[in-house]
PyMOL commands that place a pseudoatom at each C-alpha (Angstrom):
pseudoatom trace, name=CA, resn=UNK, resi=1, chain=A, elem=C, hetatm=0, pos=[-36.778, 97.805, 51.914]
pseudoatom trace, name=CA, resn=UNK, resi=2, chain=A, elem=C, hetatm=0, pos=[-33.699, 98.512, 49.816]
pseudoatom trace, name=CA, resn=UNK, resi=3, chain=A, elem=C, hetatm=0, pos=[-32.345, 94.915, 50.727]
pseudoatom trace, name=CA, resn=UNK, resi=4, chain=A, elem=C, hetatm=0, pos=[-35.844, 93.211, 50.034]
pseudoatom trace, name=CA, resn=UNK, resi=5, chain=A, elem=C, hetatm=0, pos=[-35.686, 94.244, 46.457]
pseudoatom trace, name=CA, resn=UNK, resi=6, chain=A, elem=C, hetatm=0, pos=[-32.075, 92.397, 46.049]
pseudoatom trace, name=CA, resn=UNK, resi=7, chain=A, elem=C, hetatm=0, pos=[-33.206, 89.323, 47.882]
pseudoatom trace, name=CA, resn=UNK, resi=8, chain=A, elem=C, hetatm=0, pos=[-36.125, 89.118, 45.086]
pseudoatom trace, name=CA, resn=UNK, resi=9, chain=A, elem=C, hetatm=0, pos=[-34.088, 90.270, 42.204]
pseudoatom trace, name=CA, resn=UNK, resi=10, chain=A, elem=C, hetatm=0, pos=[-31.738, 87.850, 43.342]
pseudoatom trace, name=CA, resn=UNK, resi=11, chain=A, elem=C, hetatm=0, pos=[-33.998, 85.039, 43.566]
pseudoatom trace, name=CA, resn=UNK, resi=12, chain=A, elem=C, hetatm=0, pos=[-35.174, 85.634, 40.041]
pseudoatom trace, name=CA, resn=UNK, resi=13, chain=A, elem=C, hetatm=0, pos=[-32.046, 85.441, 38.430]
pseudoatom trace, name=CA, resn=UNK, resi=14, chain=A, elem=C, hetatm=0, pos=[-30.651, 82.586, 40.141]
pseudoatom trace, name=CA, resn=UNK, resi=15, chain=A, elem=C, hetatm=0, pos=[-33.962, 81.081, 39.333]
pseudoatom trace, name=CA, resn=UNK, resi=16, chain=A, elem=C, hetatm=0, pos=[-33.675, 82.205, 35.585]
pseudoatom trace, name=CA, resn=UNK, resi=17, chain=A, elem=C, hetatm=0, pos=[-29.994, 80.219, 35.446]
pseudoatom trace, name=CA, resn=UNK, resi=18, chain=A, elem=C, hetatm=0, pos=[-31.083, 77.126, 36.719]
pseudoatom trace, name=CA, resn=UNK, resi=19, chain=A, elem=C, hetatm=0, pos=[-34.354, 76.551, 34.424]
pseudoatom trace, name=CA, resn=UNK, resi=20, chain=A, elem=C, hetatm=0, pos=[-31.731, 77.536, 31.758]
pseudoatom trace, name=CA, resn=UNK, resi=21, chain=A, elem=C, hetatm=0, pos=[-29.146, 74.698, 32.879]
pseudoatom trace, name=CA, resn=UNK, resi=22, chain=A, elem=C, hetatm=0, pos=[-31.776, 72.076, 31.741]
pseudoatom trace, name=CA, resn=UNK, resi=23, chain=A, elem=C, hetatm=0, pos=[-31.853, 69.671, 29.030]
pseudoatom trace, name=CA, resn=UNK, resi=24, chain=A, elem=C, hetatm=0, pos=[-32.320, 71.935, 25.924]
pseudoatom trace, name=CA, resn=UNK, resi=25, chain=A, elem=C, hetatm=0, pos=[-35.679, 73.085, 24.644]
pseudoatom trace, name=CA, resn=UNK, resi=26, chain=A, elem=C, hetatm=0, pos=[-38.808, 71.307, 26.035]
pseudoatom trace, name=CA, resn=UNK, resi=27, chain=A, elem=C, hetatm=0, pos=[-40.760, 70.446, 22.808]
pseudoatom trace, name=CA, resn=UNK, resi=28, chain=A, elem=C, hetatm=0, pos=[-43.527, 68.556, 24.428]
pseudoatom trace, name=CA, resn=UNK, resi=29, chain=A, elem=C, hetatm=0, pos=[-44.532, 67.820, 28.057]
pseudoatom trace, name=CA, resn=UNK, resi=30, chain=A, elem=C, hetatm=0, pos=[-47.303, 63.902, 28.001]
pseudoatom trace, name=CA, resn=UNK, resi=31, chain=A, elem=C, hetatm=0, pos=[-48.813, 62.420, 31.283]
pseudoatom trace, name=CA, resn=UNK, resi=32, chain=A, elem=C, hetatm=0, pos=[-48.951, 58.696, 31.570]
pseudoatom trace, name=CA, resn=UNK, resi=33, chain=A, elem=C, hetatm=0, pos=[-49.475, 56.228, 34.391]
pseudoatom trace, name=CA, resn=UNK, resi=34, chain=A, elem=C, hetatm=0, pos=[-45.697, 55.672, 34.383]
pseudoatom trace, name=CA, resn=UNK, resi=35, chain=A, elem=C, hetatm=0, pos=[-45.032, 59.381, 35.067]
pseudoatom trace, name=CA, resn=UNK, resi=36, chain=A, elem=C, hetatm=0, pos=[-44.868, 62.527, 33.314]
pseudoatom trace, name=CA, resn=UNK, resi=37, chain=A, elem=C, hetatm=0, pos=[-42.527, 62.462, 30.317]
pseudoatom trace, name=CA, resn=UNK, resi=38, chain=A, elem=C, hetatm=0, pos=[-41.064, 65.418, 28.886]
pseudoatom trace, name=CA, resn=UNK, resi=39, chain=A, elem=C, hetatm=0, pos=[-38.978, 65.203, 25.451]
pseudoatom trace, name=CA, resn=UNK, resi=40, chain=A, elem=C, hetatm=0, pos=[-35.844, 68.312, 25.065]
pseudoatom trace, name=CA, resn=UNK, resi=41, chain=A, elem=C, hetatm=0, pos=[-34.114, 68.823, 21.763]
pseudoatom trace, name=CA, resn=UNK, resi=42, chain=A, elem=C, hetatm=0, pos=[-30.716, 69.875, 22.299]
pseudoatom trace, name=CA, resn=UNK, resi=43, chain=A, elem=C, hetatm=0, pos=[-28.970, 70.977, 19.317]
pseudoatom trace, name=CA, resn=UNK, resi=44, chain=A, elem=C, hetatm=0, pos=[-25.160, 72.245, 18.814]
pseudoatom trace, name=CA, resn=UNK, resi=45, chain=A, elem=C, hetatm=0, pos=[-23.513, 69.614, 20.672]
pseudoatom trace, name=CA, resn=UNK, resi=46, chain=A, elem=C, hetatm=0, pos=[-19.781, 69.238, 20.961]
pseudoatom trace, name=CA, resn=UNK, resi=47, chain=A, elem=C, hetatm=0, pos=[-19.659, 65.616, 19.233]
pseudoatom trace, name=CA, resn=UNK, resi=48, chain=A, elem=C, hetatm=0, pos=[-19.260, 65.723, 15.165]
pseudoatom trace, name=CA, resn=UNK, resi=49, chain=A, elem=C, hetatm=0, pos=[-20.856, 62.990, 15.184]
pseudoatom trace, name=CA, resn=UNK, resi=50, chain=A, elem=C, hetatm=0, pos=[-24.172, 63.772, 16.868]
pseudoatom trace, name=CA, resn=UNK, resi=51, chain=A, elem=C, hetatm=0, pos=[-24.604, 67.620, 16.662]
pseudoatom trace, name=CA, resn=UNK, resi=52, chain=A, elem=C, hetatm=0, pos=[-28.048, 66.985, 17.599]
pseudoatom trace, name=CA, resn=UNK, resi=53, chain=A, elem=C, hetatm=0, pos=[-30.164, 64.704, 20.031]
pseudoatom trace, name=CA, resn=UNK, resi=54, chain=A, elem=C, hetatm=0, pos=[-33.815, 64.292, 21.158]
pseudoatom trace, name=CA, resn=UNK, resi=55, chain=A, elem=C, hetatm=0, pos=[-33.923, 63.775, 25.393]
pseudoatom trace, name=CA, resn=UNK, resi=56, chain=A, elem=C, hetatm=0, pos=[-37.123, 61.794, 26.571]
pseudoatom trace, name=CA, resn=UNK, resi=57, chain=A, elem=C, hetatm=0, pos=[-37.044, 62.198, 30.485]
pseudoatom trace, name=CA, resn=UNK, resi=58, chain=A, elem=C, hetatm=0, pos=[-39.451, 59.884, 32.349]
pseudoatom trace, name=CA, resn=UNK, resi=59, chain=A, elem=C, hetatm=0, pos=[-39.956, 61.385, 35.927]
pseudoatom trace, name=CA, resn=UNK, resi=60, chain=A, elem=C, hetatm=0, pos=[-36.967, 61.278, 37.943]
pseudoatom trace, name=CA, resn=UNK, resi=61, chain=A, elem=C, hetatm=0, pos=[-36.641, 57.624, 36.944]
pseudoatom trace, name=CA, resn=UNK, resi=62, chain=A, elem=C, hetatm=0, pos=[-35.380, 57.144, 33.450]
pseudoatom trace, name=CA, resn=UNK, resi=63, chain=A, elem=C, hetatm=0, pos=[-33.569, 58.996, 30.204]
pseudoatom trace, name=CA, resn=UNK, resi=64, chain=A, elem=C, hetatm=0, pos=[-33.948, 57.744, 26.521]
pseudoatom trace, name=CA, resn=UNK, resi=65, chain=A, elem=C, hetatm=0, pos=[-31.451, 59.604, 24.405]
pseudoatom trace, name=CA, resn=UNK, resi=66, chain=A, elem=C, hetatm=0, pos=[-32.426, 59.630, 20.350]
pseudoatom trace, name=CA, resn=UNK, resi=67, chain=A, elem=C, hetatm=0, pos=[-29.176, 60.038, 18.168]
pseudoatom trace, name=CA, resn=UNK, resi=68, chain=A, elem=C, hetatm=0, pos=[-28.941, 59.612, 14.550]
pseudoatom trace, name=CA, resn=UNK, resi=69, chain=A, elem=C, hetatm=0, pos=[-27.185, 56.495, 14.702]
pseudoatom trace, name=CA, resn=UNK, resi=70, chain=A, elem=C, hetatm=0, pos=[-28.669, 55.315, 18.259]
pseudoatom trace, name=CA, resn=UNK, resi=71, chain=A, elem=C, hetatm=0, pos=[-30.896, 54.933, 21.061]
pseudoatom trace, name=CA, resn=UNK, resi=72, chain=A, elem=C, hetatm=0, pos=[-29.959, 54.862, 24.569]
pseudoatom trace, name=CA, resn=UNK, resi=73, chain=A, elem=C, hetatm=0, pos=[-31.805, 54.179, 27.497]
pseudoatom trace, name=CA, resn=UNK, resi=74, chain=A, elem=C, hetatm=0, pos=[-30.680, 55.299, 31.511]
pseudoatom trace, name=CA, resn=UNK, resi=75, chain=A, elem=C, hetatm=0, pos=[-32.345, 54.157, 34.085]
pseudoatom trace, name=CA, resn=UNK, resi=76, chain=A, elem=C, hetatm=0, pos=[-31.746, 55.871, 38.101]
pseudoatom trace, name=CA, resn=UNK, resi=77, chain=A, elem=C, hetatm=0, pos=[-32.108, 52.157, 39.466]
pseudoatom trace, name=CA, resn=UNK, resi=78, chain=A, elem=C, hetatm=0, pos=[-29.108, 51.101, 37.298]
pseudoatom trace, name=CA, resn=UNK, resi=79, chain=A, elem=C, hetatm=0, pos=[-26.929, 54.139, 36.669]
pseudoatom trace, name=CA, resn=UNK, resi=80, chain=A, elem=C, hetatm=0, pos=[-23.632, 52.106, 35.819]
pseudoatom trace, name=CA, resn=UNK, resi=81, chain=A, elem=C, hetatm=0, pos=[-25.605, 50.615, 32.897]
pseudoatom trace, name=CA, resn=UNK, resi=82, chain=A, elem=C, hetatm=0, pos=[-26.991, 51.962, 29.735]
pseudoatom trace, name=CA, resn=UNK, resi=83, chain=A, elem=C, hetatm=0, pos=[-28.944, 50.407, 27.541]
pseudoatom trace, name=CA, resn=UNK, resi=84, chain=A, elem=C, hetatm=0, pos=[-28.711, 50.347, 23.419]
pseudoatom trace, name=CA, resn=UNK, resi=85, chain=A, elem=C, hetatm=0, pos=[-31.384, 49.711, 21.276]
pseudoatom trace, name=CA, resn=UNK, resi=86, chain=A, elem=C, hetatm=0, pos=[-30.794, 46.021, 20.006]
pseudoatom trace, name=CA, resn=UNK, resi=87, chain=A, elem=C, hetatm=0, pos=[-32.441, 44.887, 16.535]
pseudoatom trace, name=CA, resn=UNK, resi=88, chain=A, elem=C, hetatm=0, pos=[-31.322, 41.159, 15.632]
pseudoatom trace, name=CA, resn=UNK, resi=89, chain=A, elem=C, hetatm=0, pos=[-33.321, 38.417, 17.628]
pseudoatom trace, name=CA, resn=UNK, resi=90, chain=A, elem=C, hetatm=0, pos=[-32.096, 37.267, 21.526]
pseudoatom trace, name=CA, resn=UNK, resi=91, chain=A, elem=C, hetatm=0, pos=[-29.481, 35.063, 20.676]
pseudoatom trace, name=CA, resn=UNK, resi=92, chain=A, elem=C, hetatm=0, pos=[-30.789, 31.910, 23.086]
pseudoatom trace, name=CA, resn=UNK, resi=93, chain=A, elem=C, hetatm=0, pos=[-27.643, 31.705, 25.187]
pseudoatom trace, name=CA, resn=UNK, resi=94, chain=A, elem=C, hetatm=0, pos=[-27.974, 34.938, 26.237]
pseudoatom trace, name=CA, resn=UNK, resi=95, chain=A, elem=C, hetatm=0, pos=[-31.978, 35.195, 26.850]
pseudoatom trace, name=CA, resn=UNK, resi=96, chain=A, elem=C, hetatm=0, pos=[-30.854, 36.140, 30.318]
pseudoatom trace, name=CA, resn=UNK, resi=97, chain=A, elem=C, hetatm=0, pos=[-32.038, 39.691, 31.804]
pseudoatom trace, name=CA, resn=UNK, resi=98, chain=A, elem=C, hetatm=0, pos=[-27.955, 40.359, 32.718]
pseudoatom trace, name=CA, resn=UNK, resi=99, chain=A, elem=C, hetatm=0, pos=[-27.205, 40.710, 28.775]
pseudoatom trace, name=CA, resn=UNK, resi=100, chain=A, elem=C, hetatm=0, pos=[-31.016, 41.829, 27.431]
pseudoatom trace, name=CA, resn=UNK, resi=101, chain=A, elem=C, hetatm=0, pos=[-34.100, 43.614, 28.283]
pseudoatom trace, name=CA, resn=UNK, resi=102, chain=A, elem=C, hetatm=0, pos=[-37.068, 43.358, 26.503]
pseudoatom trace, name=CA, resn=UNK, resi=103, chain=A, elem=C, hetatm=0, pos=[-38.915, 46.462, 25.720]
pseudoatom trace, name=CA, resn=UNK, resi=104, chain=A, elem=C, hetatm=0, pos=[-41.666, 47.377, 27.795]
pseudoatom trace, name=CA, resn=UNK, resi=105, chain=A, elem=C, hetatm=0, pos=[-44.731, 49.137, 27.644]
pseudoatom trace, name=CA, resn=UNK, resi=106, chain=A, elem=C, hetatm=0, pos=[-43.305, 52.628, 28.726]
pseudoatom trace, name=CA, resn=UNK, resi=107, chain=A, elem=C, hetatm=0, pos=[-40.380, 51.713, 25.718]
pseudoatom trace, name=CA, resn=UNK, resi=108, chain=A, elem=C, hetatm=0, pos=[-43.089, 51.974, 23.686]
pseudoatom trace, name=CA, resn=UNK, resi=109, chain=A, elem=C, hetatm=0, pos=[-45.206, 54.932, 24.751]
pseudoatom trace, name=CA, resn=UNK, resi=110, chain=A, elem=C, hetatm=0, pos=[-41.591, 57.158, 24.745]
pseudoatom trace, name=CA, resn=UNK, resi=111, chain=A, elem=C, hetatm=0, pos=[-40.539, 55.612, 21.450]
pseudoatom trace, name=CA, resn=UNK, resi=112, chain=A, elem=C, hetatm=0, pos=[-44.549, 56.811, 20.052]
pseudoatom trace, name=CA, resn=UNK, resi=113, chain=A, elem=C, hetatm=0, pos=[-43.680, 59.820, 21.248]
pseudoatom trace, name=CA, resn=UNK, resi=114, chain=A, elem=C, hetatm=0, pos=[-40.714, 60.527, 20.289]
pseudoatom trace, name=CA, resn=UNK, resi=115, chain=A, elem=C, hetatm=0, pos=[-41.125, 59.176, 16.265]
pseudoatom trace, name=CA, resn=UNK, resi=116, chain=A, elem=C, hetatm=0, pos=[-44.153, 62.305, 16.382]
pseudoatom trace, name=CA, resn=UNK, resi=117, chain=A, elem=C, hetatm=0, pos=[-41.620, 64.430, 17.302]
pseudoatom trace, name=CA, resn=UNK, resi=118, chain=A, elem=C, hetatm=0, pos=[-38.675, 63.275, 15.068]
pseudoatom trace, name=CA, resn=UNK, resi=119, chain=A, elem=C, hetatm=0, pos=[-41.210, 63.694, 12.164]
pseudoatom trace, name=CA, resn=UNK, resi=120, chain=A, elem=C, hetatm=0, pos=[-42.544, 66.897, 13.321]
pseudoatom trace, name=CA, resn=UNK, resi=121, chain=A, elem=C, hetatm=0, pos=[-39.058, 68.382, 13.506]
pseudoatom trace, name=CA, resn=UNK, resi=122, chain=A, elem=C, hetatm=0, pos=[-38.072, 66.469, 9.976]
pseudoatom trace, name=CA, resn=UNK, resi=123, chain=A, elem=C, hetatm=0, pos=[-34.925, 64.699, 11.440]
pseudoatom trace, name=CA, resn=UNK, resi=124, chain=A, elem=C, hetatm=0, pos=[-35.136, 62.133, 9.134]
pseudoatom trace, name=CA, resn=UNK, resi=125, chain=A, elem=C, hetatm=0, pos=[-31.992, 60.682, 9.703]
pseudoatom trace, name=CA, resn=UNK, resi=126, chain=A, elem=C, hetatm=0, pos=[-32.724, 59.525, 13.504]
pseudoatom trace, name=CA, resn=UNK, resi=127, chain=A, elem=C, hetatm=0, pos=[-32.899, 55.844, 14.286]
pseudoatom trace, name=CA, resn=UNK, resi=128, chain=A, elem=C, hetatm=0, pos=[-36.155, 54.198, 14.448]
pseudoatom trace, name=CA, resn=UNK, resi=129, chain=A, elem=C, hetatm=0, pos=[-37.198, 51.878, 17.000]
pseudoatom trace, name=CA, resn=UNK, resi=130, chain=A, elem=C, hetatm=0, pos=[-39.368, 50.122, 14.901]
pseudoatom trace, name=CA, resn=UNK, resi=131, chain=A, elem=C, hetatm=0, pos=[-37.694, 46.309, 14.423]
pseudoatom trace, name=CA, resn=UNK, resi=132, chain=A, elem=C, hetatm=0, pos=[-36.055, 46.385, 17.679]
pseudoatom trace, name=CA, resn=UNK, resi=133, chain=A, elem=C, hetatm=0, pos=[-36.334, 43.343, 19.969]
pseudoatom trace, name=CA, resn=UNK, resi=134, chain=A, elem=C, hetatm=0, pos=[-34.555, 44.772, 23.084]
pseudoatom trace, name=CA, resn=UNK, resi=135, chain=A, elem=C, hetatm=0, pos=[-31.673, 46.973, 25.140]
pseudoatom trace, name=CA, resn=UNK, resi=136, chain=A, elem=C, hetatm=0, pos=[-28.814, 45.252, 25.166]
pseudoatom trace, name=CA, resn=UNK, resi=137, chain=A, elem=C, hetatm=0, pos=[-27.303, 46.108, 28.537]
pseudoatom trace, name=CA, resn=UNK, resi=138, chain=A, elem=C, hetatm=0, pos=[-23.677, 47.789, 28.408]
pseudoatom trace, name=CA, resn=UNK, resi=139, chain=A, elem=C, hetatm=0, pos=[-21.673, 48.529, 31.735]
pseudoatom trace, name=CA, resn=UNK, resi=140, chain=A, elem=C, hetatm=0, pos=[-20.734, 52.338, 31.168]
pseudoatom trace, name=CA, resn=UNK, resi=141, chain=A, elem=C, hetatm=0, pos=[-19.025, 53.229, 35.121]
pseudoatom trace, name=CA, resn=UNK, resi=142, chain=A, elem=C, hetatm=0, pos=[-16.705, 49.969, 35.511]
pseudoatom trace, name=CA, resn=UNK, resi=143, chain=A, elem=C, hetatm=0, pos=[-16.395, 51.128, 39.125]
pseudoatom trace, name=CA, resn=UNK, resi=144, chain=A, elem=C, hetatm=0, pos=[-19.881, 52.956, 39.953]
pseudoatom trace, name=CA, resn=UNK, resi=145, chain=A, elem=C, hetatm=0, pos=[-21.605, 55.458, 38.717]
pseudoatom trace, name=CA, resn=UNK, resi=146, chain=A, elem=C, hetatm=0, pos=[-19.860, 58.737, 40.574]
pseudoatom trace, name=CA, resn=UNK, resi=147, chain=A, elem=C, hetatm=0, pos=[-20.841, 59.735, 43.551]
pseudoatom trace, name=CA, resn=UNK, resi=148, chain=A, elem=C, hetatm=0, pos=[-21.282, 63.042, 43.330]
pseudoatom trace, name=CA, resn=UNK, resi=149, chain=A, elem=C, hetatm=0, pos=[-22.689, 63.376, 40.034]
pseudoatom trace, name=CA, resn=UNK, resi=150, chain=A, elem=C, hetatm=0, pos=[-26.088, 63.877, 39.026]
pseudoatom trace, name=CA, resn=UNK, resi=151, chain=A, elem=C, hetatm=0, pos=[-28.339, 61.655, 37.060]
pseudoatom trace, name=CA, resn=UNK, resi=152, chain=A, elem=C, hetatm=0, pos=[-28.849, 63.063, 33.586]
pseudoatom trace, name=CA, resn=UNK, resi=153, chain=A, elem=C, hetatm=0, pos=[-28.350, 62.589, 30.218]
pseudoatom trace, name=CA, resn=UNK, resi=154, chain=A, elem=C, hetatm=0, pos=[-24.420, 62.756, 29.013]
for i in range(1, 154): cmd.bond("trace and resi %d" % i, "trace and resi %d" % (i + 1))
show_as sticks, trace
zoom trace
């Protein structure tokens, strides 16, 4: 009996850590055809330069990260590559889908959702998505993403 109670107890603290090793707060949790997409604040980050981010996960699939000075997109398909929010107009040499990607209908449902949220919180100061044509596509892991390491938002 006495070593039932430590298996539960047990189980209920190591289940207590690992919701707490998510994201940051879950503000708001939406259901769409693309998946379920759940938006974290996480605030007191190590960076001076972006103390604070808003974290729109899309399933198991995709991460948008919303800085003050940018927008990033992950994707689990491509995990070498991140994507930055791009405002001038596709230069025509490059309208290739190597160097570009247009925004897409789930872009825009997680971008709706996340300028509610901005404004709800009054973080001002984030970048808008409104006037961007694309995600430029950046290589981040010259070598492969690592093997070992799990998909999430860095």
């Amino acid at each position: 009996m006495k070593k039932l109670k430590i298996i539960i107890l047990t189980f209920f603290f190591l289940s207590f850590l690992i919701s707490c090793s998510t994201y940051g707060k879950l503000i708001e949790r939406e259901k769409t055809e693309y998946g379920t997409i759940k938006y974290f604040v996480e605030t007191d980050l190590n960076n001076y330069r972006k103390q604070k981010r808003l974290i729109a996960k899309v399933g198991n699939s995709a991460f948008y990260t919303f800085y003050p000075d940018d927008i990033v997109k992950h994707t689990k398909e491509a995990k070498a590559l991140s994507y930055n929010i791009f405002y001038q107009e596709i230069p025509r040499d490059f309208d290739d889908p190597m160097y570009y990607q247009k925004l897409s209908e789930l872009d825009s449902i997680v971008f709706s959702g996340s300028d509610r949220i901005l404004d709800s919180l009054k973080w001002k100061n984030f970048k808008s998505w409104k006037g961007a044509s694309a995600f430029r596509i950046e290589v981040n892991y010259y070598h492969g993403f690592p093997k070992h390491e799990k998909f999430r938002p860095y």
